[in-house]
mmCIF file of the N, C-alpha and C atoms, coordinates in Angstrom:
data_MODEL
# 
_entry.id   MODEL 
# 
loop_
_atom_site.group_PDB 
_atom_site.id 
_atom_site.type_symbol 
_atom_site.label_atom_id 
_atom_site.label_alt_id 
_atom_site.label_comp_id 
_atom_site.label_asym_id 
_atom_site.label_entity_id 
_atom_site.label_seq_id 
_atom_site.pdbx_PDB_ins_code 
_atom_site.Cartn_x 
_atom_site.Cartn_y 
_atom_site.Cartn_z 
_atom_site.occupancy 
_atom_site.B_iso_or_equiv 
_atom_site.pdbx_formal_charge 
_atom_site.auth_seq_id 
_atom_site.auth_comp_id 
_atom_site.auth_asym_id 
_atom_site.auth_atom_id 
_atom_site.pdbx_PDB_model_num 
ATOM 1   N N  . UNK A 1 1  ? 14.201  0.263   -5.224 1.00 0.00 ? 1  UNK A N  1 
ATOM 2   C CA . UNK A 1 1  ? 14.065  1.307   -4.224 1.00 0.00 ? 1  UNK A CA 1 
ATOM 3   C C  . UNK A 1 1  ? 15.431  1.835   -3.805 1.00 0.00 ? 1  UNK A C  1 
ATOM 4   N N  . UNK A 1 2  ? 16.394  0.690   -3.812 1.00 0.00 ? 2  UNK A N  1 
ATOM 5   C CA . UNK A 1 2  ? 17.477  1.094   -3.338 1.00 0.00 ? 2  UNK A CA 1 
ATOM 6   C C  . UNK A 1 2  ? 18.411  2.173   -4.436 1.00 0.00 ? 2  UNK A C  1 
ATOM 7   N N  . UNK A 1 3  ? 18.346  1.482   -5.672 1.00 0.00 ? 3  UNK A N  1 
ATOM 8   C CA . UNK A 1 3  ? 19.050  2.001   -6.425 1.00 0.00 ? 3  UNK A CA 1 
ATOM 9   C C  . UNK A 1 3  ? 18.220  3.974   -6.580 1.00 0.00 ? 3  UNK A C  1 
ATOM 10  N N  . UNK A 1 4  ? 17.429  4.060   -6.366 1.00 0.00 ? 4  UNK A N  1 
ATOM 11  C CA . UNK A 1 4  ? 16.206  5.299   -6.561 1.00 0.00 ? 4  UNK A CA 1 
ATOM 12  C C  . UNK A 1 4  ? 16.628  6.189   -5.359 1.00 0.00 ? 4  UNK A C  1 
ATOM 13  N N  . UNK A 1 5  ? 17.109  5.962   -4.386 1.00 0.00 ? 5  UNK A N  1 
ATOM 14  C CA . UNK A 1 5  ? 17.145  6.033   -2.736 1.00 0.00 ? 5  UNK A CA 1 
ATOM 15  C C  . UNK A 1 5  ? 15.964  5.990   -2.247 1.00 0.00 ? 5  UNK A C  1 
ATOM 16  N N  . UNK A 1 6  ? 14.930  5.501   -2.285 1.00 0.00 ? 6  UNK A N  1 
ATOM 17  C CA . UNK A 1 6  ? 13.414  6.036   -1.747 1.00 0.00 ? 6  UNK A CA 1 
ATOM 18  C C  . UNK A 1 6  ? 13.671  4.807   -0.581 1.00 0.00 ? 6  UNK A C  1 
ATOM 19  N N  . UNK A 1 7  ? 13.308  5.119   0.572  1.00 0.00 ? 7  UNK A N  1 
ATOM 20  C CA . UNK A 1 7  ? 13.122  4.679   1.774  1.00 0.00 ? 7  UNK A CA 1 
ATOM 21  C C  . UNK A 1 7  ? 11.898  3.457   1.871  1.00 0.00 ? 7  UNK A C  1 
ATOM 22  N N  . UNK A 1 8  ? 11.961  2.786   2.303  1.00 0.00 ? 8  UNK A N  1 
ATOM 23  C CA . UNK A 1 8  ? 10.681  1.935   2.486  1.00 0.00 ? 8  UNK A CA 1 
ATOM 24  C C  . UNK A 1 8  ? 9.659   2.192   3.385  1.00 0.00 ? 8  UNK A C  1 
ATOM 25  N N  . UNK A 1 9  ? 9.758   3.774   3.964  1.00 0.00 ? 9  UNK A N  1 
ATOM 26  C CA . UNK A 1 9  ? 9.029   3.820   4.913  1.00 0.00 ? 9  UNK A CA 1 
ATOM 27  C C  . UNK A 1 9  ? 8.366   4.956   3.874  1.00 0.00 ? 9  UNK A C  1 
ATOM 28  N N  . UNK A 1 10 ? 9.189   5.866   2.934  1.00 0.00 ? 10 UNK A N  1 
ATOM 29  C CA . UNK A 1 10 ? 8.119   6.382   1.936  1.00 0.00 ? 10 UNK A CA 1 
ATOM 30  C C  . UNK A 1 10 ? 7.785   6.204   0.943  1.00 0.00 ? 10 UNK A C  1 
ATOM 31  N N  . UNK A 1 11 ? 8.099   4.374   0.694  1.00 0.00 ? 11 UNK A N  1 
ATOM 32  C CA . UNK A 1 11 ? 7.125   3.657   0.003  1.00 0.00 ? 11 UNK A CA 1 
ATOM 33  C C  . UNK A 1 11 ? 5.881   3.488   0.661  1.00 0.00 ? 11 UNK A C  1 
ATOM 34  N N  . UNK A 1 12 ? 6.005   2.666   1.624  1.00 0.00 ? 12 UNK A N  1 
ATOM 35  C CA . UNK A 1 12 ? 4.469   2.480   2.268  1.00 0.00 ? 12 UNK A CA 1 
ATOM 36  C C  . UNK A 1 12 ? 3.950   3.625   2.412  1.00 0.00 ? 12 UNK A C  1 
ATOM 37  N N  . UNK A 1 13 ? 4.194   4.453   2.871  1.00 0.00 ? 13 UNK A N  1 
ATOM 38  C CA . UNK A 1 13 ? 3.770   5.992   2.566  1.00 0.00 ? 13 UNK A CA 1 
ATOM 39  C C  . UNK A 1 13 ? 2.554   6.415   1.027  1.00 0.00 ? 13 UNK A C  1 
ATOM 40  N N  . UNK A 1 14 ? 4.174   6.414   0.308  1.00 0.00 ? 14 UNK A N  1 
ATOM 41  C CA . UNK A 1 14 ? 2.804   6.421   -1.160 1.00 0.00 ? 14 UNK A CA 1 
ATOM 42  C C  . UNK A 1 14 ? 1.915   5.589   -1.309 1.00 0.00 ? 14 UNK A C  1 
ATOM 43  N N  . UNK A 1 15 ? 1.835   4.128   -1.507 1.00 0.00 ? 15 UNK A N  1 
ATOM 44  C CA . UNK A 1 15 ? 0.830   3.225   -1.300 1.00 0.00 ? 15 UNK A CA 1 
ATOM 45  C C  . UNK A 1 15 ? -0.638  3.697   -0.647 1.00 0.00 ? 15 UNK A C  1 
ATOM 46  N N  . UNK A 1 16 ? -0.092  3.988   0.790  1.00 0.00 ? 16 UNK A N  1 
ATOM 47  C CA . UNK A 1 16 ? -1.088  4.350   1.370  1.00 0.00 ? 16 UNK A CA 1 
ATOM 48  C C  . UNK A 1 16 ? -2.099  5.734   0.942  1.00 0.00 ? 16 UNK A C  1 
ATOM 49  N N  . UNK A 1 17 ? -1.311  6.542   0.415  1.00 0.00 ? 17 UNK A N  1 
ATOM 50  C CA . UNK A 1 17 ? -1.666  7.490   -0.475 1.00 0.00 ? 17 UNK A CA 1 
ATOM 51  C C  . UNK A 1 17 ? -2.069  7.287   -1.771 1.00 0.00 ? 17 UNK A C  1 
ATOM 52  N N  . UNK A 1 18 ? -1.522  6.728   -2.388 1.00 0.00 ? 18 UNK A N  1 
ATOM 53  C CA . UNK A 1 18 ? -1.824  6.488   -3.461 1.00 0.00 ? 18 UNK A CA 1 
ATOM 54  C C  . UNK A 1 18 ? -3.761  5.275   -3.618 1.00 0.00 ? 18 UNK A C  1 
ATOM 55  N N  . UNK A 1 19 ? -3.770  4.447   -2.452 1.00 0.00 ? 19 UNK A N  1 
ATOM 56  C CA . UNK A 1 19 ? -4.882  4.088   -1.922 1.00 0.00 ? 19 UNK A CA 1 
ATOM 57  C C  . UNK A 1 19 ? -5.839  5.101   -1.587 1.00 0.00 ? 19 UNK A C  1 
ATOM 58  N N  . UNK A 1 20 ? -5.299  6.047   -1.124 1.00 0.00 ? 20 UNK A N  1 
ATOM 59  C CA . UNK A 1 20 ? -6.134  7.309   -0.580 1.00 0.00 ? 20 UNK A CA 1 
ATOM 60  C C  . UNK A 1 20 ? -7.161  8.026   -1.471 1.00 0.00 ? 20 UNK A C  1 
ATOM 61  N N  . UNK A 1 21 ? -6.687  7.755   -2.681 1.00 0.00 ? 21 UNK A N  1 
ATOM 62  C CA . UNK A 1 21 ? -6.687  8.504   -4.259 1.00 0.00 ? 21 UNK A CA 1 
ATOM 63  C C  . UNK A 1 21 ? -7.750  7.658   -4.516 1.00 0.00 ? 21 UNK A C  1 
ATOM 64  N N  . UNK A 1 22 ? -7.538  6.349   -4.567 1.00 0.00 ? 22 UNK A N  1 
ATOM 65  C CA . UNK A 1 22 ? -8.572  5.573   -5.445 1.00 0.00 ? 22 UNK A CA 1 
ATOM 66  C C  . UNK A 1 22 ? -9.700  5.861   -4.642 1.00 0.00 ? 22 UNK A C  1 
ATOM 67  N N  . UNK A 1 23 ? -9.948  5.538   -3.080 1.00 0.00 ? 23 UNK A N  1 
ATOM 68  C CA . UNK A 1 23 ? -10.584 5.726   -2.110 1.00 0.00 ? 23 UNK A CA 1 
ATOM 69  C C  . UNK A 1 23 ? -11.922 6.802   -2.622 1.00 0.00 ? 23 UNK A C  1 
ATOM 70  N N  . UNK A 1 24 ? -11.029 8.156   -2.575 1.00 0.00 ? 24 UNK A N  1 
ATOM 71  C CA . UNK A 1 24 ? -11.651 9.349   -3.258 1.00 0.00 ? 24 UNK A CA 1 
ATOM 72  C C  . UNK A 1 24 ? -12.321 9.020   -4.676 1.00 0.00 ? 24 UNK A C  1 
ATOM 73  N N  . UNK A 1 25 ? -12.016 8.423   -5.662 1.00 0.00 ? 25 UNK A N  1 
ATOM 74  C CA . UNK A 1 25 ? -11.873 8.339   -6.746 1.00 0.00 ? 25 UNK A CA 1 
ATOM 75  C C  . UNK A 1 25 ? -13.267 7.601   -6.991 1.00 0.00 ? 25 UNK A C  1 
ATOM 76  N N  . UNK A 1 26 ? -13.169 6.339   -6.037 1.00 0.00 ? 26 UNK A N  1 
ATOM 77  C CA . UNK A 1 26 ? -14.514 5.347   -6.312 1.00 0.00 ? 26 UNK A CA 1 
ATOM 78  C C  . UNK A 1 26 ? -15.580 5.551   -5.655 1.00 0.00 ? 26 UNK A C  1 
ATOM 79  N N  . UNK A 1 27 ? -15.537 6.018   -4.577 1.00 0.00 ? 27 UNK A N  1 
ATOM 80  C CA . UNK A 1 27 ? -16.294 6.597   -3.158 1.00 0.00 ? 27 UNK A CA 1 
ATOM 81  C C  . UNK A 1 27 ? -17.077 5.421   -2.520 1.00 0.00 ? 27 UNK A C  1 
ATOM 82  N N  . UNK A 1 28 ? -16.427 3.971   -3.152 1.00 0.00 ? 28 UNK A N  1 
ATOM 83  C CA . UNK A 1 28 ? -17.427 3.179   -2.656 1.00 0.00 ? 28 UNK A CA 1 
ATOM 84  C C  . UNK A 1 28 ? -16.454 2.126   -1.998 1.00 0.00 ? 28 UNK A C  1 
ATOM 85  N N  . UNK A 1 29 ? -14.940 2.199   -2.235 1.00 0.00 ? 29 UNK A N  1 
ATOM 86  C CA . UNK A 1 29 ? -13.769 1.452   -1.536 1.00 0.00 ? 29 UNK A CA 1 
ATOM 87  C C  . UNK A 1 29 ? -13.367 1.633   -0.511 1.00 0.00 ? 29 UNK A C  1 
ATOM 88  N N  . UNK A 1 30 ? -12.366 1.102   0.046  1.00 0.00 ? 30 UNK A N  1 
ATOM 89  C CA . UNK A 1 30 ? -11.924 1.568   1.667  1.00 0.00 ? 30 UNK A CA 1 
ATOM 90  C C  . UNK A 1 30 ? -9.926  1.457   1.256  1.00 0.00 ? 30 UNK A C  1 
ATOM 91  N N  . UNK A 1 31 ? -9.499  1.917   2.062  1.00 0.00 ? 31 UNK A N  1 
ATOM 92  C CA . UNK A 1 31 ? -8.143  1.683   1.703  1.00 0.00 ? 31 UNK A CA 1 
ATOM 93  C C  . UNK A 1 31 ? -7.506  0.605   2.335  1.00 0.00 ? 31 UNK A C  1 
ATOM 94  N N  . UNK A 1 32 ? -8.015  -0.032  2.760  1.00 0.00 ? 32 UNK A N  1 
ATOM 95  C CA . UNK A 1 32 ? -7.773  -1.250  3.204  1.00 0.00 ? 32 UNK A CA 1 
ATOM 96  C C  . UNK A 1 32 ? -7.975  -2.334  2.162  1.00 0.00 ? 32 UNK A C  1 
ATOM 97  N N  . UNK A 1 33 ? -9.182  -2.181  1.912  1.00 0.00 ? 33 UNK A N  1 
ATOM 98  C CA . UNK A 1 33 ? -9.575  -3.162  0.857  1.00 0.00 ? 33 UNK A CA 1 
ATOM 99  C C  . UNK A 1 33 ? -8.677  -3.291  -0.761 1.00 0.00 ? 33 UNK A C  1 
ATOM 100 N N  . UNK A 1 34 ? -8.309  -2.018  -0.432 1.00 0.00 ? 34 UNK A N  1 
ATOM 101 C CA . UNK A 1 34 ? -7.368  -1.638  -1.791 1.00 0.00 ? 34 UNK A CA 1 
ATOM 102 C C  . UNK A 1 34 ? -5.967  -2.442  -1.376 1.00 0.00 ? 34 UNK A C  1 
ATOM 103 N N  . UNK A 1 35 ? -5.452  -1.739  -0.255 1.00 0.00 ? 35 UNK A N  1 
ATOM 104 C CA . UNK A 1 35 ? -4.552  -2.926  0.200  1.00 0.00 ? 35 UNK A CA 1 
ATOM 105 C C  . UNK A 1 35 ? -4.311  -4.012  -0.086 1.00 0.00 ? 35 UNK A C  1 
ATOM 106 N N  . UNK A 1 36 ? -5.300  -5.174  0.415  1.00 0.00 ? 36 UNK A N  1 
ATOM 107 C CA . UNK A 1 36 ? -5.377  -6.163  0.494  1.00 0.00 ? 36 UNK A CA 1 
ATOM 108 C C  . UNK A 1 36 ? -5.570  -7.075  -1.331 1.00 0.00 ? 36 UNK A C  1 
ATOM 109 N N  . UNK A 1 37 ? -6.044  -5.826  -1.871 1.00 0.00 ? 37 UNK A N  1 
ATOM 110 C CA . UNK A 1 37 ? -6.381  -6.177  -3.681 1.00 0.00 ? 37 UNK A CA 1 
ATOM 111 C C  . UNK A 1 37 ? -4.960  -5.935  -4.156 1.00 0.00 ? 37 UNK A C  1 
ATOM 112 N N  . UNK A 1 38 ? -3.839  -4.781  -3.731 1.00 0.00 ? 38 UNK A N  1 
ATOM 113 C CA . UNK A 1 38 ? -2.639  -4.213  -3.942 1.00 0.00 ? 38 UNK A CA 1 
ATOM 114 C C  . UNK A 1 38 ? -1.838  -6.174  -3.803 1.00 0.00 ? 38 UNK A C  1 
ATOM 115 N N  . UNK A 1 39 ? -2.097  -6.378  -2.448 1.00 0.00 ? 39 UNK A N  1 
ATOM 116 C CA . UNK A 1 39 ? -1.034  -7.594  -1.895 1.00 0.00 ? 39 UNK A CA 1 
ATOM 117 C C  . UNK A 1 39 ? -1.647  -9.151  -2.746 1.00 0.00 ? 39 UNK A C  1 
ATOM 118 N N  . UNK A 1 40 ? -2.536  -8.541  -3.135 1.00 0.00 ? 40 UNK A N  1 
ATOM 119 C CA . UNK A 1 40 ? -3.065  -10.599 -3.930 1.00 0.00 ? 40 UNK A CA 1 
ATOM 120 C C  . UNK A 1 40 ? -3.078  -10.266 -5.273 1.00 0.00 ? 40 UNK A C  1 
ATOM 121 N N  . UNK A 1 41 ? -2.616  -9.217  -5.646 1.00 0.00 ? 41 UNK A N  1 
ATOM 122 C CA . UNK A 1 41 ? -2.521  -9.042  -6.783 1.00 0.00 ? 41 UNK A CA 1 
ATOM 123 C C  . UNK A 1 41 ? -0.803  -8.960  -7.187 1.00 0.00 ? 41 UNK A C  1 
ATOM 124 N N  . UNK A 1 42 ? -0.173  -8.620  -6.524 1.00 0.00 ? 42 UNK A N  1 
ATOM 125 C CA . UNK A 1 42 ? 1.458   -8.728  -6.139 1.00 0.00 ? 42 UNK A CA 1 
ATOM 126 C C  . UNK A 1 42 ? 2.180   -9.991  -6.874 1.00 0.00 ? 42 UNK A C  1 
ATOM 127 N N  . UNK A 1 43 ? 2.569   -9.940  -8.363 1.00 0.00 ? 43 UNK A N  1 
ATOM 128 C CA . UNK A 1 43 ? 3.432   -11.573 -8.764 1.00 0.00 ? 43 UNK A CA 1 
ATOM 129 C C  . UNK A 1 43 ? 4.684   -11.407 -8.041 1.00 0.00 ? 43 UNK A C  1 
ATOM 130 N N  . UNK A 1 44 ? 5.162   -10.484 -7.270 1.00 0.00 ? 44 UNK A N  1 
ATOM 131 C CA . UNK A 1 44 ? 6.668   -10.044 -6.291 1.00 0.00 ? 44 UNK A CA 1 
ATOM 132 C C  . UNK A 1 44 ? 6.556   -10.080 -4.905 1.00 0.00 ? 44 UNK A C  1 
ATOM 133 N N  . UNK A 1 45 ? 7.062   -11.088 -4.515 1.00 0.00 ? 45 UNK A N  1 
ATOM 134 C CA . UNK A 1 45 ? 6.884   -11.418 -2.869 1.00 0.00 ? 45 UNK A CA 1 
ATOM 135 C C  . UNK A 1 45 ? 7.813   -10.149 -2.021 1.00 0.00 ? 45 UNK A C  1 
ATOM 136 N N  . UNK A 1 46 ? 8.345   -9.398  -3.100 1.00 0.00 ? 46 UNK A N  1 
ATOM 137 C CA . UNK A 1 46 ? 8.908   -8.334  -2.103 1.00 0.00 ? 46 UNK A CA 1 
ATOM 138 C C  . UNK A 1 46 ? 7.810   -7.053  -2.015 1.00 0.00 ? 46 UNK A C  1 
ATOM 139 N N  . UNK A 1 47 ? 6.943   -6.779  -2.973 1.00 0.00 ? 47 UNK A N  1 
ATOM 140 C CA . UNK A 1 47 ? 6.217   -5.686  -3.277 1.00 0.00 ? 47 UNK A CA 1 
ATOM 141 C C  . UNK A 1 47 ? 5.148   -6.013  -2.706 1.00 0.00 ? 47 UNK A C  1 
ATOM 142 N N  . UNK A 1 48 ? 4.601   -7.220  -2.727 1.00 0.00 ? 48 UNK A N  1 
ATOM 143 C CA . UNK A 1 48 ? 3.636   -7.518  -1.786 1.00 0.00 ? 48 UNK A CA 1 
ATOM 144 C C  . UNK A 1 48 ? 3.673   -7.481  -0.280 1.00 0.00 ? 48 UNK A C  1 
ATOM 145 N N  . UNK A 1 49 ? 5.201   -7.818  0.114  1.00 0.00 ? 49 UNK A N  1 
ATOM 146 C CA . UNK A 1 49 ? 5.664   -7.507  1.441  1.00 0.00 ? 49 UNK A CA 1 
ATOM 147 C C  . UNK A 1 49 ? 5.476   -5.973  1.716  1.00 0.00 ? 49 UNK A C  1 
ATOM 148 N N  . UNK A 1 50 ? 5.255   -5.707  1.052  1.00 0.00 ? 50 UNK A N  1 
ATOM 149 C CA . UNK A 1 50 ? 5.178   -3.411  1.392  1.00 0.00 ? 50 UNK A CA 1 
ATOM 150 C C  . UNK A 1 50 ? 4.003   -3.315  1.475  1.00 0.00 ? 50 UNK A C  1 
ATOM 151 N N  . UNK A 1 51 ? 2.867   -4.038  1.299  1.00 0.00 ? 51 UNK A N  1 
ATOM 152 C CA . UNK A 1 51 ? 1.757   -3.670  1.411  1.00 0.00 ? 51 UNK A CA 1 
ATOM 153 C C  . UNK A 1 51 ? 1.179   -4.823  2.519  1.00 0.00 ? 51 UNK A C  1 
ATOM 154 N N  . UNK A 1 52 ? 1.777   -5.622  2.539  1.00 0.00 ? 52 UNK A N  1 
ATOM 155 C CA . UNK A 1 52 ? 1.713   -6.641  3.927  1.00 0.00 ? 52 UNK A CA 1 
ATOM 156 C C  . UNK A 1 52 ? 1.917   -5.290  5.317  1.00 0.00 ? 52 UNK A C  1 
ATOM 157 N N  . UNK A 1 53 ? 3.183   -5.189  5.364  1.00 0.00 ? 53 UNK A N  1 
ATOM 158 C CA . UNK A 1 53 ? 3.673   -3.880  5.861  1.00 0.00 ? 53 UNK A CA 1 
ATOM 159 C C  . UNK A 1 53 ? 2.873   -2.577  6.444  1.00 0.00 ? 53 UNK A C  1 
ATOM 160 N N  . UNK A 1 54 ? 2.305   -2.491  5.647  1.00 0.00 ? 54 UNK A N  1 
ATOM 161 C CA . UNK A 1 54 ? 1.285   -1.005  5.828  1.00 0.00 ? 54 UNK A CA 1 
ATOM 162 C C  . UNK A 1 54 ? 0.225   -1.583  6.282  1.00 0.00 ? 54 UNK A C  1 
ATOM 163 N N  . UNK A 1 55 ? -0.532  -2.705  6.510  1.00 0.00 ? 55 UNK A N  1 
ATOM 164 C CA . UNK A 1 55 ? -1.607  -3.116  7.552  1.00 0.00 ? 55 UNK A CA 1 
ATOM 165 C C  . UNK A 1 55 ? -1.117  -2.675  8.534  1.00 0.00 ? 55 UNK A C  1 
ATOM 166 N N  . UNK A 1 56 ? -0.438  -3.036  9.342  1.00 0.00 ? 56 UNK A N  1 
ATOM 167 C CA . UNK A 1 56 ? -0.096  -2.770  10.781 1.00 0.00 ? 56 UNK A CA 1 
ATOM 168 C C  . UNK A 1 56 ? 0.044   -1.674  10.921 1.00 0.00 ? 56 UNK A C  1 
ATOM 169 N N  . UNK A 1 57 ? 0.443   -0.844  10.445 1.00 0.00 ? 57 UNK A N  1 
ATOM 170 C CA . UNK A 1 57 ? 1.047   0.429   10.249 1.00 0.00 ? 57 UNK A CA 1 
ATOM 171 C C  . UNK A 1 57 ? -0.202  1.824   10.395 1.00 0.00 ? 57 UNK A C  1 
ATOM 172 N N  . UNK A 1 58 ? -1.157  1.095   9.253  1.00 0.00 ? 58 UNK A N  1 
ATOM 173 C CA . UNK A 1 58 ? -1.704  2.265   8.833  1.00 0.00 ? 58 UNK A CA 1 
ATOM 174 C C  . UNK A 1 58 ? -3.433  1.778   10.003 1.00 0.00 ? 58 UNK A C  1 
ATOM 175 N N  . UNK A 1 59 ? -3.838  0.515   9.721  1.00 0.00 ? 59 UNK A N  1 
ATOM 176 C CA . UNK A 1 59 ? -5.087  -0.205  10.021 1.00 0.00 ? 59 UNK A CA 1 
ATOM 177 C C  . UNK A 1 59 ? -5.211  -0.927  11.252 1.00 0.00 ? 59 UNK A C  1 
ATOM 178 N N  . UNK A 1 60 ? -4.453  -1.135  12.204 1.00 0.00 ? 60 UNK A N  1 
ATOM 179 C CA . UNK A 1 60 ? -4.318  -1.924  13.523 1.00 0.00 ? 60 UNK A CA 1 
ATOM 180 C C  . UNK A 1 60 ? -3.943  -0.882  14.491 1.00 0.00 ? 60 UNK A C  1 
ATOM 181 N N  . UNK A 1 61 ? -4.920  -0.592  15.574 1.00 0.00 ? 61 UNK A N  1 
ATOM 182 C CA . UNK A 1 61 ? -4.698  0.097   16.398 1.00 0.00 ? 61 UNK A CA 1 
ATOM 183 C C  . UNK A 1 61 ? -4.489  -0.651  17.326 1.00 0.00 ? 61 UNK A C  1 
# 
């Protein structure tokens, strides 16, 4: 990310978008659930941390 300059705030960004997509795509998912499939599916404890990240963010009011 660093070397790319992309921000980590418009990483979680795409994620969440990019969740948005499948969302549309399957019509039977939630983007949460995608989330949570995104983070246990993660072999990178840092990439999984970005989608750890976007719970709070996007799903906790």
């Amino acid at each position: 990310m660093v070397i790319d300059e992309v921000s980590l705030l418009e990483v979680r960004h795409y994620l969440y978008q990019w969740a948005g997509w499948w969302v549309k795509t399957s019509g039977t998912w939630t983007r949460e659930k995608i989330i949570r499939w995104y983070i246990n599916s993660c072999w990178d404890r840092e990439l999984a941390a970005i989608g750890v990240d976007v719970i709070p963010h996007y799903f906790i009011e």
